[in-house]
C-alpha positions in Angstrom: 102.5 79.8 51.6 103.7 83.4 50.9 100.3 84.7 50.5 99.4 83.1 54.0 102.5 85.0 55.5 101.5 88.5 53.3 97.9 88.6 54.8 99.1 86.9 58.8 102.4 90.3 58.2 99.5 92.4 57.3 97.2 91.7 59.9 99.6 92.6 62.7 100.4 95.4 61.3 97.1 96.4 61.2 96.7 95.2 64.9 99.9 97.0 66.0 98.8 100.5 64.2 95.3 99.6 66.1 97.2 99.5 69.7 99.3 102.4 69.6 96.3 104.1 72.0 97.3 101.1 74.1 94.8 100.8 77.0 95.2 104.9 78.1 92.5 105.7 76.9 89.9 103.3 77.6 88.5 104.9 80.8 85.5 104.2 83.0 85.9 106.7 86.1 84.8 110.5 86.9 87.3 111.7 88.8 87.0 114.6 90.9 90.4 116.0 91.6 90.8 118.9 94.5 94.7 120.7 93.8 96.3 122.3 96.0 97.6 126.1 95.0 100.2 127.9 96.8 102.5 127.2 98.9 100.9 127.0 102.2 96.8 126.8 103.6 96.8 130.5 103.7 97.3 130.9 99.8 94.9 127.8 99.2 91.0 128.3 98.6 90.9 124.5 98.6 92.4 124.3 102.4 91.0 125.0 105.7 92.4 124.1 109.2 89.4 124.8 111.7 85.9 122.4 111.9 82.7 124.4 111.8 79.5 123.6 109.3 79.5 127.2 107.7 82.6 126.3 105.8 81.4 125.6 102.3 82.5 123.5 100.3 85.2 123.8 97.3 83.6 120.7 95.1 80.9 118.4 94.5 80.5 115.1 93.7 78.6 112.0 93.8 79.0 108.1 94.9 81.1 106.3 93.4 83.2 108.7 92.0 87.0 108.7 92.4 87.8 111.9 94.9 91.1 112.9 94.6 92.6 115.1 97.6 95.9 117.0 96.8 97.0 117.3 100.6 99.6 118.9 102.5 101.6 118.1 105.5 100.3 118.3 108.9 102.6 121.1 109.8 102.3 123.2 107.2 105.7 123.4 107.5 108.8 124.8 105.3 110.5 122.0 106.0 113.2 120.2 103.6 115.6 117.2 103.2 118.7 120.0 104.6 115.9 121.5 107.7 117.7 120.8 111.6 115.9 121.1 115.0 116.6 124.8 114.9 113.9 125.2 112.0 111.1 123.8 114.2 111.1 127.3 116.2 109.6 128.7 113.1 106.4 126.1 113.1 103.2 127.6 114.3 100.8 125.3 115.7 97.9 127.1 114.5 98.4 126.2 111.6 98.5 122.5 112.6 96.7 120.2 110.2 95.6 121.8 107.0 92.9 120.0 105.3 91.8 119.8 101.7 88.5 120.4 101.2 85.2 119.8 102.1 83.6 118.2 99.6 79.9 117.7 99.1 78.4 114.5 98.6 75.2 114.6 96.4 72.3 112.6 97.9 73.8 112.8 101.4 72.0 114.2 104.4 72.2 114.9 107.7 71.8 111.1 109.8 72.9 109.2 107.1 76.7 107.4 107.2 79.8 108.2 105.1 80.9 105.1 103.8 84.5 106.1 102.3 86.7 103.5 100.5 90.4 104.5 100.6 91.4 103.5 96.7 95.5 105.0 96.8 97.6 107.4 98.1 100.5 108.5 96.3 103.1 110.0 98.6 105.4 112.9 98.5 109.5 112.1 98.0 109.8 114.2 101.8 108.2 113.2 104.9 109.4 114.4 108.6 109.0 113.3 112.3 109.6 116.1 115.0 109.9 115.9 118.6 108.7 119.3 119.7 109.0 120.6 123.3 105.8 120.3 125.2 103.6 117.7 122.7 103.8 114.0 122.4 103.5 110.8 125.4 106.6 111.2 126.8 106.8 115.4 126.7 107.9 115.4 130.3 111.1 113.1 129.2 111.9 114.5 125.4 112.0 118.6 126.1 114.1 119.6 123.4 113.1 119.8 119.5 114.3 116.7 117.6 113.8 116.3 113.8 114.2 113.5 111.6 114.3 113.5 107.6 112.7 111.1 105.4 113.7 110.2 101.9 110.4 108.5 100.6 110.0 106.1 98.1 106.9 103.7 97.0 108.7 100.9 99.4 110.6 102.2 102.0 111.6 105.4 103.8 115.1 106.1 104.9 117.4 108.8 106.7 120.6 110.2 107.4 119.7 110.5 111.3 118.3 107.4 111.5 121.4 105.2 110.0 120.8 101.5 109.2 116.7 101.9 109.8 114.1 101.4 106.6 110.8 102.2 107.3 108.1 100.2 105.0 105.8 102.3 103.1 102.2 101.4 105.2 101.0 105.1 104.2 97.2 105.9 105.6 95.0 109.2 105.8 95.8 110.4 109.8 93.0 112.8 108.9 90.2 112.4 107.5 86.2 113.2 108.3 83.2 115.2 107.5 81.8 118.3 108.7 80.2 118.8 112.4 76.9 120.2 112.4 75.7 123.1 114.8 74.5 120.9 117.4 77.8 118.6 117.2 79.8 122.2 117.4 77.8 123.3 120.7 77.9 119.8 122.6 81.4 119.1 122.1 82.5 122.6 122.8 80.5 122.5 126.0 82.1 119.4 127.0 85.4 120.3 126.2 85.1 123.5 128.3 84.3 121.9 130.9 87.6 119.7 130.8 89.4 122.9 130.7 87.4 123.8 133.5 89.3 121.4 135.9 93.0 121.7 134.5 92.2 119.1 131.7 93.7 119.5 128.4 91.5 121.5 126.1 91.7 123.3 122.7 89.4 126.2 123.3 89.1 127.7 119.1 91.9 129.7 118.2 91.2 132.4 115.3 94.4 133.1 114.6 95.9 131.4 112.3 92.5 129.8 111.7 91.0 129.4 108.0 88.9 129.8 106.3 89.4 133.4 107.7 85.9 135.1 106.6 84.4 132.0 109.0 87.1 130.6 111.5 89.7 133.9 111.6 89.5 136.9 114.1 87.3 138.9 112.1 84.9 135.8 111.3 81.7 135.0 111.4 82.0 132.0 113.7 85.5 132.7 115.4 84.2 131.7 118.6 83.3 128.1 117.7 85.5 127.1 115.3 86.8 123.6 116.5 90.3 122.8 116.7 91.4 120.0 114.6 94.4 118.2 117.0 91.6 116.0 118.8 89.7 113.3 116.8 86.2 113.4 117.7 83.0 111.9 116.3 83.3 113.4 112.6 86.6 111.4 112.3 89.9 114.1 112.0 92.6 113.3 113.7 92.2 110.1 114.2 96.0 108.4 113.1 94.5 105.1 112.8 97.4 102.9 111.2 94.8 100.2 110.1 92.9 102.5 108.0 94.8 101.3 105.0 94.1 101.3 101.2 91.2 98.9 100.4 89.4 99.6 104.1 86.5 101.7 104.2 86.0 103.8 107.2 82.2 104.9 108.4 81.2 108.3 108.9 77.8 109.9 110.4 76.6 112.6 108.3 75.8 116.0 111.0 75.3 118.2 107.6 73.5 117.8 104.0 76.7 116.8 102.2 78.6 115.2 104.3 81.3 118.0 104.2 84.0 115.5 103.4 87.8 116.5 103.8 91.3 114.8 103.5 94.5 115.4 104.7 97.6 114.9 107.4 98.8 111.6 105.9 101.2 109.5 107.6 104.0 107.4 105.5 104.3 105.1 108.2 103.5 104.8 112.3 103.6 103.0 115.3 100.5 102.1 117.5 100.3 105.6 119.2 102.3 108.0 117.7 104.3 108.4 120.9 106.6 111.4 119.7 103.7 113.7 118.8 104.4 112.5 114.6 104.7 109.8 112.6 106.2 110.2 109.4 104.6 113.5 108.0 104.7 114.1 104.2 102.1 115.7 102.2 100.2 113.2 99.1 98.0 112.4 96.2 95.0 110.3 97.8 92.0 108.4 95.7 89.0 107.6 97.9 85.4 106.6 96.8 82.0 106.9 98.9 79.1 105.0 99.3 75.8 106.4 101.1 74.3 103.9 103.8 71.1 105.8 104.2 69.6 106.5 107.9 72.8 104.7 109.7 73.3 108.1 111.7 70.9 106.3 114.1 73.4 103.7 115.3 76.7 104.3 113.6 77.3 107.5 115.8 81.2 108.2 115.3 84.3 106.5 113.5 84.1 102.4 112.4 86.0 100.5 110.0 85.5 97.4 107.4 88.5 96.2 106.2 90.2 92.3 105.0 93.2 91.6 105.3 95.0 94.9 106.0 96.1 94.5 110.0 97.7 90.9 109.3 99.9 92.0 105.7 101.2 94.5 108.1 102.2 92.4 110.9 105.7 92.2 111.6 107.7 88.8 110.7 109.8 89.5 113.6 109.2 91.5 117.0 110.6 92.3 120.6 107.6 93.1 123.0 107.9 94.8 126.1 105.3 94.6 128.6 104.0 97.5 130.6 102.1 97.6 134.3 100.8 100.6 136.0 103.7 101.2 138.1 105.2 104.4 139.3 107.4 106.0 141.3 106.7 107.2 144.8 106.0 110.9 144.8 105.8 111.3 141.3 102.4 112.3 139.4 102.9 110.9 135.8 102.3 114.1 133.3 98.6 112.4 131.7 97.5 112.6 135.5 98.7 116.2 136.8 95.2 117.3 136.4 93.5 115.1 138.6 95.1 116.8 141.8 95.5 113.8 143.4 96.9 113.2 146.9 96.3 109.3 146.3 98.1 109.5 143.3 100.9 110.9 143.9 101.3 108.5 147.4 101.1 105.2 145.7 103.6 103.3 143.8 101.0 101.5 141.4 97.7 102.8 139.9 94.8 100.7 139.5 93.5 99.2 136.6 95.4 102.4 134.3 95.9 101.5 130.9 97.6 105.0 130.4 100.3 104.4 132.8 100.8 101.1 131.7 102.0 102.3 128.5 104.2 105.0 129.7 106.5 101.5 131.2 106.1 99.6 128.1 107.3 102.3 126.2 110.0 103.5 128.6 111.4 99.7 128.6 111.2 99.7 124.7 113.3 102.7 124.1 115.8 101.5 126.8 115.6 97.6 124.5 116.2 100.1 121.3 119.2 102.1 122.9 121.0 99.2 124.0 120.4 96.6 121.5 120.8 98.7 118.4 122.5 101.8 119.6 120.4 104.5 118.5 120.1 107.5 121.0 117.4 108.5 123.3 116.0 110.7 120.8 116.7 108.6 117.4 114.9 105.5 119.7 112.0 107.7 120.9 111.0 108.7 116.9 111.2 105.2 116.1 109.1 104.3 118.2 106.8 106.8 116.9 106.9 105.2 113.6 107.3 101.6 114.1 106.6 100.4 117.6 102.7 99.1 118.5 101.0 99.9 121.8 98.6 97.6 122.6 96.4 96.6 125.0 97.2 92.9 126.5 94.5 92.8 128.9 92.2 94.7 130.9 90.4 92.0 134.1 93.6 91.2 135.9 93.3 93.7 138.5 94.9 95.9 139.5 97.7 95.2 137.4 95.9 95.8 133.2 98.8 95.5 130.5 99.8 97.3 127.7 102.5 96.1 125.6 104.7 97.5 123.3 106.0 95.9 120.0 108.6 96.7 117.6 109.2 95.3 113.9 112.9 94.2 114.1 112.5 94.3 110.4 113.4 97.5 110.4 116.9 97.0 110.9 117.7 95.8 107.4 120.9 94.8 106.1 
């Protein structure tokens, strides 16, 4: 019996000395890891802020390795846990959205689709949302800079101006895409101009501010026709689609060789629509992996999605919906229809079959629910309905009168 019990002693300790590796390092991926250096885009080689296809890129890799983007905020801000409103006045938007990146995709060419897992994102302990004069759904309401502070964790955010509200951690890429190619850069620029044109909102390119600065800046070599990166178009950006979660895998036509794949502008947390202008800003660590689907350029022409079970684990358990109609008041021109120059418009009490003006009321009644139920001010109601309120669209045949609907996770309002 004691010989039994030397050689069972000895043979965990011989398993025990065997373990001390533990499971570290077994390893099976190739990781491709793009840091960030400096403290803002300017300083970085890996950062760019402007869309044009003569931007090269900063790495290579190939499918099915695990890319990891080390991105910043979309602000590029200096912004802290002890910043106030009054620090906003320092935030150019020039500057808006630095993106890590691009990345070239071996084997990828020009007409084939992007097919990019997202595998983790590892946020930053600091996130932000901003209401800044002149930007967001409700600008012509909310003029004067508002800023909320986020303590982040792996769970929840929470802040000082936003007493008695935790935020759940549903973090997501807001930007992410690949390259245009020239004839993307031409056409959309073209029809963009032409928006412009007729008193339309328009981001004609910019060079200051704009980087890389030897391609996109006002000595470049394509300063001219450096795209803007605020408005999502078919190469993905800006898109601040909530549902884009970790495990979905967003699709991507190829308009270059390489893909020219970027990251960055994640979002903590957000509502349906972003209403403010922000959702809850904060700079991360994200893991994605690509897949090529050869030739799907032909029919897969801009941004879809595959995902599971993503949109129903982040339904709420408990709501209060407000429902919207596209109502106005007599003589006024709602703000998303000044351009129009309207005479009709401005005449009639109710629009006709207008999504957009159907969600101005829903969202209008949900801040007025959110003030008087749970006594948060105009502002502090406004931001969170930026971060946790759902616009949706209820139905679009029952004319003249189409609803949008907005929806709010009472789950917010922990104990």
């Amino acid at each position: 019996m004691k010989l039994r019990y030397a050689i069972f002693t000895a043979a965990l300790v011989g398993f025990a000395g065997a373990a001390i590796a533990d499971t570290t390092d077994s390893r099976w991926q190739t990781r491709v890891v793009i840091n960030k250096d400096g403290t803002h885009c300017v300083d970085d080689s890996n950062c760019f802020n402007r869309y044009h296809p003569d931007i090269p890129s900063v790495a290579r890799a190939n499918p099915g390795d695990m890319i990891v983007f080390h991105t910043r905020d979309a602000l590029d801000s200096d912004l802290t846990l002890n910043s106030n409103a009054d620090d906003l006045a320092a935030i150019d938007l020039n500057l808006v959205h630095p993106m890590t990146g691009p990345v070239h995709i071996e084997g990828a060419e020009r007409g084939d689709v992007l097919a990019i897992t997202l595998v983790d994102i590892e946020p930053d302990e600091y996130g932000y949302t901003v209401i800044v004069p002149g930007f967001g759904f409700l600008r012509d309401i909310y003029t004067e800079p508002f800023l909320v502070n986020w303590r982040l964790s792996n769970t929840h955010a929470v802040s000082d101006q936003m007493p008695g509200v935790r935020i759940p951690n549903e973090s997501f890429m807001g930007s992410v895409g690949v390259l245009p190619g020239q004839p993307e850069v031409t056409s959309w620029l073209a029809r963009e101009t032409a928006l412009g044109a007729v008193g339309g909102i328009a981001l004609p390119p910019q060079p200051i501010g704009a980087m890389p600065t030897a391609v996109c800046g006002p000595d470049g070599s394509a300063k001219n026709e450096c795209l803007r990166t605020i408005p999502p178009r078919e190469n993905g950006g800006n898109m601040d689609v909530q549902q884009m979660q970790i495990g979905t895998t967003l699709l991507l036509p190829c308009f270059i060789d390489g893909c020219g794949l970027f990251v960055g502008d994640v979002h903590y947390a957000q509502g349906d629509g972003e209403v403010s202008g922000t959702a809850i800003e904060t700079g991360a660590v994200v893991t994605v992996s690509v897949e090529i689907r050869k030739g799907q350029g032909e029919y897969i022409t801009g941004p879809e999605v595959e995902g599971g079970a993503q949109i129903r684990n982040m339904e709420p358990t408990s709501f209060y919906q407000t429902i919207g109609f596209p109502l106005k008041s007599e003589g006024e021109v709602p703000t998303q229809h000044t351009y129009l120059e309207s005479e009709r418009i401005e005449s009639l009490s109710n629009l006709s079959e207008d999504l957009t003006l159907a969600a101005r009321q829903a969202l209008i009644k949900m801040i007025a629910y959110i003030q008087r139920e749970h006594g948060l001010s105009a502002e502090q109601a406004y931001i969170l309905a930026s971060v946790a309120v759902d616009l949706r669209v209820g139905q679009v045949v029952d004319v003249p009168n189409y609803i949008m609907t907005a929806i709010l996770n009472e789950g917010v309002f922990g104990e």
